[in-house]
PLY file of the C-alpha trace (Angstrom):
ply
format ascii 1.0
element vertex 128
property float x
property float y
property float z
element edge 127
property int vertex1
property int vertex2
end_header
-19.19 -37.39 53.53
-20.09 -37.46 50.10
-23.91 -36.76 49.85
-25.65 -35.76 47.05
-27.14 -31.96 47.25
-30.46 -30.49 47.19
-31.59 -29.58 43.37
-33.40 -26.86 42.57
-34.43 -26.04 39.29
-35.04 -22.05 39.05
-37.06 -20.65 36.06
-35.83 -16.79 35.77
-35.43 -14.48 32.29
-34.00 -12.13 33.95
-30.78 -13.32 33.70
-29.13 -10.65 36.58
-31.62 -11.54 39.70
-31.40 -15.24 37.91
-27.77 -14.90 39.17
-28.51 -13.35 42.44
-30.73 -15.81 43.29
-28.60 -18.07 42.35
-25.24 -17.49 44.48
-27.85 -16.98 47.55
-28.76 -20.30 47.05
-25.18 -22.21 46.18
-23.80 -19.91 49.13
-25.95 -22.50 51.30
-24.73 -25.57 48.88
-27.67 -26.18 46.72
-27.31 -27.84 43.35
-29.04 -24.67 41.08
-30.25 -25.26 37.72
-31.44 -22.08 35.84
-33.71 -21.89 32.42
-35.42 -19.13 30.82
-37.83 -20.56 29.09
-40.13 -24.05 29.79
-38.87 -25.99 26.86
-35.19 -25.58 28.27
-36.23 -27.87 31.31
-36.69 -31.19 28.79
-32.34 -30.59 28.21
-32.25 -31.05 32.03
-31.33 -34.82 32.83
-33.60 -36.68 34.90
-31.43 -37.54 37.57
-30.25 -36.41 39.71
-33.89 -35.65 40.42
-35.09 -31.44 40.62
-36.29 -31.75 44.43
-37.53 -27.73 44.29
-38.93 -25.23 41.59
-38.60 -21.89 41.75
-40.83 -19.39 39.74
-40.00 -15.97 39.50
-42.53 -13.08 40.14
-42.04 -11.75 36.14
-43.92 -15.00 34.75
-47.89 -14.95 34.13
-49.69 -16.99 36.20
-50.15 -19.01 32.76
-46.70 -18.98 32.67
-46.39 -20.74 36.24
-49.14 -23.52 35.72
-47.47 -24.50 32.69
-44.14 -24.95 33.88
-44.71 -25.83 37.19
-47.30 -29.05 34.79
-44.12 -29.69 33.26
-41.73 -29.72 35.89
-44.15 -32.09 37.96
-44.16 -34.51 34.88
-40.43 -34.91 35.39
-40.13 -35.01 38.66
-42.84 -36.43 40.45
-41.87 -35.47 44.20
-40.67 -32.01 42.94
-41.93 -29.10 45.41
-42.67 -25.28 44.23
-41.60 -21.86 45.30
-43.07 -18.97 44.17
-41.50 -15.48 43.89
-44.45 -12.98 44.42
-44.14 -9.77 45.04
-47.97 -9.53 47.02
-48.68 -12.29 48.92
-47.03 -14.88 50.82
-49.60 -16.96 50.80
-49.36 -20.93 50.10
-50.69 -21.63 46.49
-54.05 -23.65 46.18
-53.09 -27.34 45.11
-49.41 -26.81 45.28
-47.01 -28.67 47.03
-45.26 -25.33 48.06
-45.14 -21.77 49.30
-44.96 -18.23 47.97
-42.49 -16.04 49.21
-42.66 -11.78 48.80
-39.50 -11.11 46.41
-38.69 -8.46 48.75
-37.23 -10.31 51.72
-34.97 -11.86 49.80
-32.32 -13.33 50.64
-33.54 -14.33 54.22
-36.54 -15.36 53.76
-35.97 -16.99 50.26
-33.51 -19.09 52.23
-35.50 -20.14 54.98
-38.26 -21.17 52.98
-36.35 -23.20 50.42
-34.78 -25.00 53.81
-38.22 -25.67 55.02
-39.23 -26.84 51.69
-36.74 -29.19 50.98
-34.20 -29.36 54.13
-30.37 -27.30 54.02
-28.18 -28.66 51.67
-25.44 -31.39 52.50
-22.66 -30.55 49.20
-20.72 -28.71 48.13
-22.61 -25.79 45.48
-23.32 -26.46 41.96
-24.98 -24.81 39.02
-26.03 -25.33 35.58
-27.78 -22.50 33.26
-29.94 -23.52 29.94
0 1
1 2
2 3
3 4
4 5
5 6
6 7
7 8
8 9
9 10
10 11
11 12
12 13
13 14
14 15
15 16
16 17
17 18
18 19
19 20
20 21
21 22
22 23
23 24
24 25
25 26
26 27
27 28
28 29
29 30
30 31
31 32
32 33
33 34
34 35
35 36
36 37
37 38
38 39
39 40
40 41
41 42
42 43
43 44
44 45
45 46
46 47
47 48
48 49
49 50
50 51
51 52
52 53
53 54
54 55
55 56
56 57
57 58
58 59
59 60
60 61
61 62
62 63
63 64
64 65
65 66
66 67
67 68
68 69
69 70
70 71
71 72
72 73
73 74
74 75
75 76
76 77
77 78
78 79
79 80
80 81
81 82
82 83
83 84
84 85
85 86
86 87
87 88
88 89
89 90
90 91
91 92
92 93
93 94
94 95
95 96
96 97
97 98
98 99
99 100
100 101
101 102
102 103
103 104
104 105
105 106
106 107
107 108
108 109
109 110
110 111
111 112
112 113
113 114
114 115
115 116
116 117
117 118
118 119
119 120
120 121
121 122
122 123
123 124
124 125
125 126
126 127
């Protein structure tokens, strides 16, 4: 079986819990795409198609809108995860979830697989 996996694009500057987060999610064979800064997403090709965006809890809330604006004008079905180190709480007019920093790797996981389904590849990453 030769499916295509999950893609998640992951906005992190902190390039060591970029990394983290990043083998916790190939270890459960999603496709991971990592940038550290918005215009870095316009080098990422459009398909295959970013099915998940992850924001980490160091951007401004400024910082989020604007990427997860870009992201969306992309990749129109694209789905958000939030990093937050208060709340878990679903965002207001977001196709997503927030998820406390602190529980992960468990609950990042389970929340990514509720967001977009587990993985059905082998793991891949990319870094811009």
């Amino acid at each position: 079986m030769n499916a295509t996996p999950i893609s998640i694009l992951m906005y992190e500057r902190n390039a060591h819990l970029a990394q983290s987060l990043q083998w916790t999610l190939q270890s459960r064979g999603y496709r991971v795409v990592t940038v550290s800064n918005l215009d870095a997403i316009d080098s990422i090709p459009l398909t295959p198609s970013m099915n998940l965006l992850v924001l980490s809890q160091s951007l401004s809330p400024k910082e989020r809108m604007a990427a997860t604006a870009h992201a969306s004008s992309r990749w129109s079905q694209i789905k958000l995860l939030t990093l937050d180190q208060e709340t878990l709480s679903t965002p207001v007019g977001y196709m997503g979830k927030k998820v406390q920093n602190m529980s992960v790797p468990g609950r990042l996981l389970s929340t990514v697989s509720e967001l977009v389904g587990n993985a059905a590849s082998s793991s891949c990453s990319h870094t811009y």
